[in-house]
VEXBA-451623 format. One record per residue: residue in three letters; x, z, y of N, C-alpha, C, O in turn. Coordinates in steps of 0.2 Angstrom, whole numbers, plus 5000, padded with zeros to 4 digits. Layout:
ALAXZYXZYXZYXZY...
REM end
This chain:
UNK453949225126453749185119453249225116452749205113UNK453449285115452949345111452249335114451749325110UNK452249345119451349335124451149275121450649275118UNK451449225122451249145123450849145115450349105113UNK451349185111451349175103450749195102450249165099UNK450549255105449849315102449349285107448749295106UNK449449265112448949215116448549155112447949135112UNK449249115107448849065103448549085097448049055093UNK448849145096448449175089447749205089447349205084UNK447749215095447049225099446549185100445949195101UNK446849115102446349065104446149045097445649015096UNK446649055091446549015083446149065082445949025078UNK445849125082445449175078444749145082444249125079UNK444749145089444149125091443849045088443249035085UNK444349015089444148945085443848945080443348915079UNK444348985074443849005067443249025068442849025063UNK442849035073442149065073442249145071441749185068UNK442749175073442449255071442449285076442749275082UNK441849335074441249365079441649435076441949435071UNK441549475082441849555084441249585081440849605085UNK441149595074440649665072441149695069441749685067UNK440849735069441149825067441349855071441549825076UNK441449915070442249955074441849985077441449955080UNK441850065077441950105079441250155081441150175087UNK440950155077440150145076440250195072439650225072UNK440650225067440450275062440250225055440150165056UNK440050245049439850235044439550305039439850335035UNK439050315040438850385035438850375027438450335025UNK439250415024439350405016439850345014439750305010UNK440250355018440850315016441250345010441350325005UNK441250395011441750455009441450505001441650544997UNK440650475002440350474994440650464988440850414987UNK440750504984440850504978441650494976441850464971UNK441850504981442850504981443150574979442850624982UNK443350584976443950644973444350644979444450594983UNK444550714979445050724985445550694986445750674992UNK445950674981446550624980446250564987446450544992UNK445650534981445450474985445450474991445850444994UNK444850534996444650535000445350535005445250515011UNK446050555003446450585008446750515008446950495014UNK446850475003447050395006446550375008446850335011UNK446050375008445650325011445650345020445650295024UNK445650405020445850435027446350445031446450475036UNK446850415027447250425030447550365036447650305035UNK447650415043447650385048448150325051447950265052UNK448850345051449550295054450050315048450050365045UNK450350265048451150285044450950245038450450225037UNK451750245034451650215029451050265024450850315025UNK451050225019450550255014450750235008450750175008UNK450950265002451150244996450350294992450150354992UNK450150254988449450274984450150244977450550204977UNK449850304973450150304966449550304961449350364959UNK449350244959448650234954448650224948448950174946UNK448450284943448450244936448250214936448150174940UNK447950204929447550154924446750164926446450204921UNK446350144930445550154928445550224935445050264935UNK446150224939445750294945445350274951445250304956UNK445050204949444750204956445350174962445450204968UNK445550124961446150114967445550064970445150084975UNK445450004969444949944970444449984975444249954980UNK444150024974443550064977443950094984443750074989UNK444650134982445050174988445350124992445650144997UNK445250064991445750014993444949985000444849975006UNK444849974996444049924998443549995005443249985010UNK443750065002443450115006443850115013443550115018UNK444450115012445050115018444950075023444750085029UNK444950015020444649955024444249975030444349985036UNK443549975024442850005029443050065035442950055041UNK443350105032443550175035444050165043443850185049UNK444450135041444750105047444550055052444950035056UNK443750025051443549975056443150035058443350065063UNK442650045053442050105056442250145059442050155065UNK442750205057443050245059443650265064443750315068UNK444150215064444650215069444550125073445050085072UNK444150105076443850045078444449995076444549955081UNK444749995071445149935070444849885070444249885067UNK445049805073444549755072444849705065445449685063UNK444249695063444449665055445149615056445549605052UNK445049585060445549525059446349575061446949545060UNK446349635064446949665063447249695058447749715058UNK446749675051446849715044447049655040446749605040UNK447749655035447649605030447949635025448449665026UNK447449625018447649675012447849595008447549545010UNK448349595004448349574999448649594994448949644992UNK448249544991448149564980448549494980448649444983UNK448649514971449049474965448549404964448749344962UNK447949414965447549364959446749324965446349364967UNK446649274967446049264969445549304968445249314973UNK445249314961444849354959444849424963444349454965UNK445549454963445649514966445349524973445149574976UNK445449454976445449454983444749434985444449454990UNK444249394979443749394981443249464981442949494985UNK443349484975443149554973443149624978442749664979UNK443849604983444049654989443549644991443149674990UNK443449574996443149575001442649585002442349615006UNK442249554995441449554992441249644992440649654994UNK441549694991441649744992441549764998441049795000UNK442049735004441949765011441449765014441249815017UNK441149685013440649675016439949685013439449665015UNK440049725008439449765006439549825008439049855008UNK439949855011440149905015439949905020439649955023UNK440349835024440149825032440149765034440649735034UNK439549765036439549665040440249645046440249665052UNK440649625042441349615047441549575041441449565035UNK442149525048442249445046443049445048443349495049UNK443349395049443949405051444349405046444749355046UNK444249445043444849505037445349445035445049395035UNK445849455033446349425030446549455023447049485023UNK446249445019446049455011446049405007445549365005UNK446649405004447049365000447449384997447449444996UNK447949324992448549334988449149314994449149295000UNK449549334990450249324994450349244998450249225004UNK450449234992450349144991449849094998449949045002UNK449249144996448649115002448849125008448749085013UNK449249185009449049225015449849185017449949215022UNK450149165016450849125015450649055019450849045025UNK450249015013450148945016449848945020449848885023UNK449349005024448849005028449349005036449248985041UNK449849045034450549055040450648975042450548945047UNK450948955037451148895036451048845040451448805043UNK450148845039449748795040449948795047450148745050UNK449848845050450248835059450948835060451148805065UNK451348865057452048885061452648825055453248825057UNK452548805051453048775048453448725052454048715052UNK453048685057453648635059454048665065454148635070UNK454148745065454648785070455248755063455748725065UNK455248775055455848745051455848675052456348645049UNK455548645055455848575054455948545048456248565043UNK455748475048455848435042455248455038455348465032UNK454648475041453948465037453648475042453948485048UNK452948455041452248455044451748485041451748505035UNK451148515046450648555044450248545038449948595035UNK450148465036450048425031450348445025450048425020UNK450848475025451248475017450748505013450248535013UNK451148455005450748455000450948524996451548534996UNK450548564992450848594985450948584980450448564976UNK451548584978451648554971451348604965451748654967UNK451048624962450948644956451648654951452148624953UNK451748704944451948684942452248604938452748574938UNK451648594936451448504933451948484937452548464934UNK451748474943452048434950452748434950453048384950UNK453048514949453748524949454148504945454748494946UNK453848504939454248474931454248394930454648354927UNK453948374933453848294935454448274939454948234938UNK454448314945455148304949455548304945455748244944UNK455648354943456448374942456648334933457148324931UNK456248324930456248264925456748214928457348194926UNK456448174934456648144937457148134939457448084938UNK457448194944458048204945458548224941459148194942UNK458448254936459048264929459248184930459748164932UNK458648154926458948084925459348044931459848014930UNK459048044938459547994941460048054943460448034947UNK460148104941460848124941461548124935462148134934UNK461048104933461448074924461348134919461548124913UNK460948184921461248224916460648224908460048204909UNK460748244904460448244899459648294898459748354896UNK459148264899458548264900458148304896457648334898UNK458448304888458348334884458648394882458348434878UNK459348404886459748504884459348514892458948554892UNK459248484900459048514902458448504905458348474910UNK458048534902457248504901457048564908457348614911UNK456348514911456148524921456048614919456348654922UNK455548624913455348694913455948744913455848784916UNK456648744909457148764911457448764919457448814923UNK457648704920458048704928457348744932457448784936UNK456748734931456148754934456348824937456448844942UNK456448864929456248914930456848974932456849034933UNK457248914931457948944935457848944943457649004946UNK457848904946457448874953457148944955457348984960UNK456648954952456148994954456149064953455849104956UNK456649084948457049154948457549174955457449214960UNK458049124954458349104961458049104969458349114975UNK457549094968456849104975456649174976456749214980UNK456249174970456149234971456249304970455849344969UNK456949304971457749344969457749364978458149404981UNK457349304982457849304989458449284990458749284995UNK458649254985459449214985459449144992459749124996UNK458749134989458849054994458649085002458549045007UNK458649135002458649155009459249175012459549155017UNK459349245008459749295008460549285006460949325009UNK460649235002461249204999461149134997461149124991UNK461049095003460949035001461649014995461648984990UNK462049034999462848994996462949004987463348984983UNK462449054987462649084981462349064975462049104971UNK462549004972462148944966462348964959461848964955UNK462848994958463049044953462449074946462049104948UNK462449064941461849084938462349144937462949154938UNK461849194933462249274930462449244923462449184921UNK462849294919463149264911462249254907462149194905UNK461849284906461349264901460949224904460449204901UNK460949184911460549114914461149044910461048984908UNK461749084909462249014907462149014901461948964898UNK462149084895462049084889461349014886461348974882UNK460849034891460148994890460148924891459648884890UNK461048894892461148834891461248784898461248724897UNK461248824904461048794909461648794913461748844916UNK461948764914462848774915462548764923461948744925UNK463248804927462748834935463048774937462648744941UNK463748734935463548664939462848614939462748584944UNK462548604935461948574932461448604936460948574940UNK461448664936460848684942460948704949460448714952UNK461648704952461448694957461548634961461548624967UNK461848564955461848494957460948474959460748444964UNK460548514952459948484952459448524959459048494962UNK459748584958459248604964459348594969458848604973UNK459848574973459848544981459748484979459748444985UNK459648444974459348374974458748384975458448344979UNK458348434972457648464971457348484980456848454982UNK457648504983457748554990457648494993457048504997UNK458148434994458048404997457448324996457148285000UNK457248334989456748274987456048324991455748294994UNK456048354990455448414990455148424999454548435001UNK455848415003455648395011455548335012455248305017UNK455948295008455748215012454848195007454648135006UNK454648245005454148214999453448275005452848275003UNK453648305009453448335015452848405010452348425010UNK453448425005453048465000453248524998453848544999UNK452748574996453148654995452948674986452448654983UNK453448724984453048714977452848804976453148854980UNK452548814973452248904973452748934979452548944985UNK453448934975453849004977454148974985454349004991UNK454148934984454448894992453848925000453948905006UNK453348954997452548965000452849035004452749035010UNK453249084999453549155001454149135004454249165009UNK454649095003455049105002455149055011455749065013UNK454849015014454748965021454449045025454649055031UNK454249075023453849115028454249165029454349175035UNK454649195023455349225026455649215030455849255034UNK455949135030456249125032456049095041456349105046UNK455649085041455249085047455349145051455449145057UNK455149205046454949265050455949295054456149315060UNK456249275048457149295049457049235058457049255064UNK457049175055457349125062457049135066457149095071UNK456449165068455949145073455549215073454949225071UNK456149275078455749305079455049335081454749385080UNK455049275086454549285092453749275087453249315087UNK453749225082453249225078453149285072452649305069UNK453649305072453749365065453249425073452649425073UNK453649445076453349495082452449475083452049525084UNK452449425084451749405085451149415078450549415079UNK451349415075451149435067451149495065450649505062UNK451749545067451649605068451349645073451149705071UNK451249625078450849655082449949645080449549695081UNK449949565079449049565076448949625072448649685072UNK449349605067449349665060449249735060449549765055UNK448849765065449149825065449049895059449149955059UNK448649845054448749865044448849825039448449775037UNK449249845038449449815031449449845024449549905023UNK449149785020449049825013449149795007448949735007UNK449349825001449649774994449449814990449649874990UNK449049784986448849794981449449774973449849734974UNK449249814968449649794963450649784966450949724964UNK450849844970451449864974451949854968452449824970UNK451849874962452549884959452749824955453249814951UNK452349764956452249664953452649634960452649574960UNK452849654965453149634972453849614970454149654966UNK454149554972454949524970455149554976454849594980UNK455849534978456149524984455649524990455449574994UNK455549454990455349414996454749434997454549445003UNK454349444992453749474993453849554998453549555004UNK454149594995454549654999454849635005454649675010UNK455149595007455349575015454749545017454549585022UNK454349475017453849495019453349545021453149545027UNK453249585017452849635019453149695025452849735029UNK453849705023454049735029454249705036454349735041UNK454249655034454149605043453449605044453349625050UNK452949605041452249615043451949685046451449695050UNK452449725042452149815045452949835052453149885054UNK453149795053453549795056453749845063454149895064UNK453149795069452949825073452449905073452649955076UNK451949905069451549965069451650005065451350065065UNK452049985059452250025055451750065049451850105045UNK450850015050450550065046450650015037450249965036UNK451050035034450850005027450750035023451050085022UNK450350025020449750045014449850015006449449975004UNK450350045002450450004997450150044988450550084985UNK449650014986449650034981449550024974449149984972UNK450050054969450250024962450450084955450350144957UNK450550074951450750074948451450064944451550014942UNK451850124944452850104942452550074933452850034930UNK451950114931452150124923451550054921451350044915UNK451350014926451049964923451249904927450849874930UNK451949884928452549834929452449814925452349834920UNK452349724925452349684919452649614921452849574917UNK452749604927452949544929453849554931454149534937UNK454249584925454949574928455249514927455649484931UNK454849494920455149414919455049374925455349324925UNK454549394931454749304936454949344945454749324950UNK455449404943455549444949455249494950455549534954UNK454849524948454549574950455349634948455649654944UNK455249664957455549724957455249794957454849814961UNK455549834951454949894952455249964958454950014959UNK455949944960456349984963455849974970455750024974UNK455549904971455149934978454649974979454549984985UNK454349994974453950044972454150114972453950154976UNK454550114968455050194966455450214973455550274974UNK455650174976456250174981455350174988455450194994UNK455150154988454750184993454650214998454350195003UNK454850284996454750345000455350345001455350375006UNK455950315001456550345002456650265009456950265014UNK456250195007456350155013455950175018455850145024UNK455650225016454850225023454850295023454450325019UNK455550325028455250415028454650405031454450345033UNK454550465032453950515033453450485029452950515030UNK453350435025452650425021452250465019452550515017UNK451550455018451250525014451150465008451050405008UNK451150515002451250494996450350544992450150594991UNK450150474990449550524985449250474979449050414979UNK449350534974449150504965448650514966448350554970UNK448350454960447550464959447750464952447850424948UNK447650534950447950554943447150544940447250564934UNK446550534941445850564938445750504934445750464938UNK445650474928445450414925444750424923444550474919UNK444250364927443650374926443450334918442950324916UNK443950314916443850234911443850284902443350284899UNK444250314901444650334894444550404892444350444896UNK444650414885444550484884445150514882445650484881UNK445150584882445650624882446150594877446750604879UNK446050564870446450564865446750504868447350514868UNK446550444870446850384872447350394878447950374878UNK446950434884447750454887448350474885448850464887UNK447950534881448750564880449250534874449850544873UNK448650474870449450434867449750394871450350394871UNK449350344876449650324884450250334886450650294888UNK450250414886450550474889451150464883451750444885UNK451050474879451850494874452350414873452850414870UNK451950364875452150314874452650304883453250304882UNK452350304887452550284893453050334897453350324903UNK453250404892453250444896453950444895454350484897UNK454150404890454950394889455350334893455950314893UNK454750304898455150264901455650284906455550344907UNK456050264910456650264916456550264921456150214922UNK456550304925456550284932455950294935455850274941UNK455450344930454650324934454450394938454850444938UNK453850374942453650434943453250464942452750454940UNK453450534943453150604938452450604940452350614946UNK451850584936451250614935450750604928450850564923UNK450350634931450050664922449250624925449150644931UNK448850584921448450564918448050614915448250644911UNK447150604920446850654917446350624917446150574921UNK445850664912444850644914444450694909444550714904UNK443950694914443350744910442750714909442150714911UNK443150664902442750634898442650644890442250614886UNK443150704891443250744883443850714879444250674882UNK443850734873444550704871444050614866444350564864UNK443450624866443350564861443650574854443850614851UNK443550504853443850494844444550494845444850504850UNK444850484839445250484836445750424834445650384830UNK446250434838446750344837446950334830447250374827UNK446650284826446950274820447450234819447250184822UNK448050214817448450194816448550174808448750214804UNK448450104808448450074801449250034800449450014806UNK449750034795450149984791449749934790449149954789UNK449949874790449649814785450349784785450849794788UNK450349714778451049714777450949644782451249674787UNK450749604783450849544786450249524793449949574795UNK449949464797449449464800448849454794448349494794UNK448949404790448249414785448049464784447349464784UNK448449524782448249594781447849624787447349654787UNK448249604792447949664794447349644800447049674804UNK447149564799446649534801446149534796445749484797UNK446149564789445649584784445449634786444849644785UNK446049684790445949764789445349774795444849804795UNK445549694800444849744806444349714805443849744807UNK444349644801443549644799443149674793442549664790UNK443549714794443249774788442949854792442549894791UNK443449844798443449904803442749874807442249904808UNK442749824808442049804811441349804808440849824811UNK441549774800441049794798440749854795440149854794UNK441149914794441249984794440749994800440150014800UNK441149994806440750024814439949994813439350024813UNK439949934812439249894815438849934808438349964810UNK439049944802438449974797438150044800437550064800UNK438750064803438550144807438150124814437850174817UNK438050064816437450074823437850064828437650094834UNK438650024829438650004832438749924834438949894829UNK438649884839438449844840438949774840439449784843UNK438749724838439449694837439749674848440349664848UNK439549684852439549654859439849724863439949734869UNK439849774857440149834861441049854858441349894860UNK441249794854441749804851442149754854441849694855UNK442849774855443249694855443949714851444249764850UNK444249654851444949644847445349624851445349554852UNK445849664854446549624856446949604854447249654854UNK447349554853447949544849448449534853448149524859UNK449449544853449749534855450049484857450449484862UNK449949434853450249354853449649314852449049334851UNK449949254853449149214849449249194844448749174840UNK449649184841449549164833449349194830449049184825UNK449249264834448749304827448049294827447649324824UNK447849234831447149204833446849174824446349184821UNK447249134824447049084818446749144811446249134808UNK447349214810447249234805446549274806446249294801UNK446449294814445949344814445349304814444849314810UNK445449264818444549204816444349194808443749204806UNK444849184804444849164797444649204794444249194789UNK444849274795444449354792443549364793443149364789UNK443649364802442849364803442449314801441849324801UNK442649264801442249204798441949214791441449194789UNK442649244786442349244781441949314779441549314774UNK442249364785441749414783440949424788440749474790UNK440849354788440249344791440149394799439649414802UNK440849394801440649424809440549384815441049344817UNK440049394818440249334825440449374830440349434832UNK440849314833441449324839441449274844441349214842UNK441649294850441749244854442449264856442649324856UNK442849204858443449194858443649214869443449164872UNK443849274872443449254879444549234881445149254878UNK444249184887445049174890445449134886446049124886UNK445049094880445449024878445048994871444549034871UNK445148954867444648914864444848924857445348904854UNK444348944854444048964848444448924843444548864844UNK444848954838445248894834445148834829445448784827UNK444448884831443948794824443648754828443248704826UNK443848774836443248704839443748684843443448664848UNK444448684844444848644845444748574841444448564836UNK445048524846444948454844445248434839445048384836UNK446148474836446248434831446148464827446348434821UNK445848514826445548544819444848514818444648504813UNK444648514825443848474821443648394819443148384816
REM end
């Protein structure tokens, strides 16, 4: 079955149309302008590999050099390589990268997700009770279901609203429960506190499980969580998968859940090269699963790893790392390294009180208007705020203190449609 599997996998890559360029040709000036940290991951040959990346060290660059490094340099053939990232953008940006490095086609550079349904698309009716055709539900998609189902199962539509059972559902997936413990419907005490009694959810969600195969449909987390399960029941496809692969790589390593974590260790399975690189101290996604223990715990699941910090920050200056530095350095559980750049220490963090948000969206368009009298430029400054309500008070300050602003990544408060 193994042969049979990697024989079909062969005959589907030629099908795609990909042409064998690259490999093993050399590349001069790969290795340009890399700090030694960089250079020794991008060189580095077999085994796992844990890269430990601040903030602004060049990972994107080391990640995108490796690539190159490993076709040109150890004739890897591109389609033996699959890096995946968090975000489309991430994955367009890799590749566009490589192939400005080196004319080679193949590669499997995606997200989780992509590189998921792309499995999918060939192997899902080994689970049975779908076809190659299946649809994705979106969120929208999922909340519409399960709307639906509260009600014909009687229950009250309004305490248990789709976005709740939703987001239970989907903590539950991407926990690895529905692999690993199917039986286990159970919420913990603060999923029940939130109002969602674990009868109600695990009534709704094998209605959901089951409306979702006869609807021949998959929703996000069902993308990770089929392929898991494919790779556990079918190991001859899981094997055939790890042998194409013979590198693997993840970007943004310490945002990985369960499933995401088991997938990628059935993918480096066979050849054992994985390459993961992250950040413990810029973890942000625990609210939908993210485990940070697959990061921290790394070295201890993959002896012999070589382990290398890209401590040099090309982005920041001295004074902003080292408040960075005193703020993060009290967190639990992380790993020891120090944040550095010779970029000088720079200005000076100021730290203003204001009593309320009007206040203190007076205070910055006053700080703006201060900077720009001094020569600097209004397109060289920006304003972040924490929440969005503090949107309305901030537009209302610069408006009045005659600053112009563009609102980037959502819609200006005064040209919304019920304000205007």
């Amino acid at each position: 079955m193994d042969w049979m599997q990697l024989k079909r996998l062969e005959e589907e890559r030629e099908a795609d149309g990909v042409e064998e360029r690259g490999g093993g040709d050399g590349l001069p000036g790969l290795l340009d302008g890399l700090n030694e940290p960089q250079r020794r991951a991008v060189t580095h040959d077999s085994g796992p590999l844990l890269i430990l990346a601040g903030p602004g060290s060049g990972k994107t660059r080391v990640i995108t050099r490796r690539i190159a490094w490993l076709v040109a340099e150890r004739g890897v053939r591109p389609w033996e390589l699959v890096a995946i990232t968090f975000t489309n953008k991430a994955a367009r940006e890799m590749k566009e990268r490589v192939e400005q490095l080196l004319p080679v086609s193949g590669m499997w550079v995606s997200t989780f997700h992509a590189m998921c349904a792309r499995i999918l698309r060939r192997e899902i009716e080994l689970l049975g009770g779908y076809t190659r055709d299946f649809t994705i539900y979106d969120t929208s998609d999922r909340n519409t279901l399960l709307k639906h189902l509260v009600k014909e199962l009687g229950y009250d539509a309004t305490r248990f609203k789709p976005s709740v059972v939703g987001g239970w559902i989907s903590d539950w997936k991407n926990k690895g429960l529905a692999v690993d413990r199917p039986e286990l419907d159970m919420l913990n005490e603060s999923d029940a506190e939130s109002g969602v009694e674990s009868e109600v959810f695990t009534a709704v969600r094998r209605r959901y499980e089951e409306a979702m195969r006869s609807n021949n449909a998959l929703d996000f987390d069902d993308l990770l969580v089929k392929v898991l399960e494919l790779f556990q029941r079918h190991l001859g496809v899981r094997d055939a998968y790890a042998r194409r692969f013979r590198h693997v790589m993840v970007d943004e390593y310490q945002d990985t859940n369960r499933v995401q974590y088991l997938v990628t260790q059935h993918l480096a399975s066979h050849h054992g090269n994985l390459a993961v690189c992250g950040d413990p101290d810029q973890s942000i996604y625990a609210w939908r699963g993210a485990d940070i223990r697959n990061i921290l715990d790394f070295e201890r699941d993959f002896p012999g790893v070589q382990t290398v910090k890209l401590d040099q920050n090309y982005r920041s200056t001295g004074h902003i790392l080292k408040a960075a530095e005193s703020v993060i350095r009290n967190n639990h559980g992380r790993s020891d390294k120090r944040i550095w750049s010779d970029k000088g220490p720079g200005e000076k963090l100021v730290v203003l009180q204001c009593a309320d948000e009007e206040d203190e969206a007076r205070e910055v368009a006053q700080q703006i208007r201060s900077l720009h009298s001094r020569g600097v430029k209004h397109e060289q400054m920006a304003v972040f705020y924490r929440v969005n309500f503090m949107q309305r008070a901030l537009e209302s300050a610069l408006r009045l203190a005659r600053v112009p602003y563009q609102i980037v990544g959502g819609v200006e408060f005064y040209d919304r449609r019920e304000i205007r």
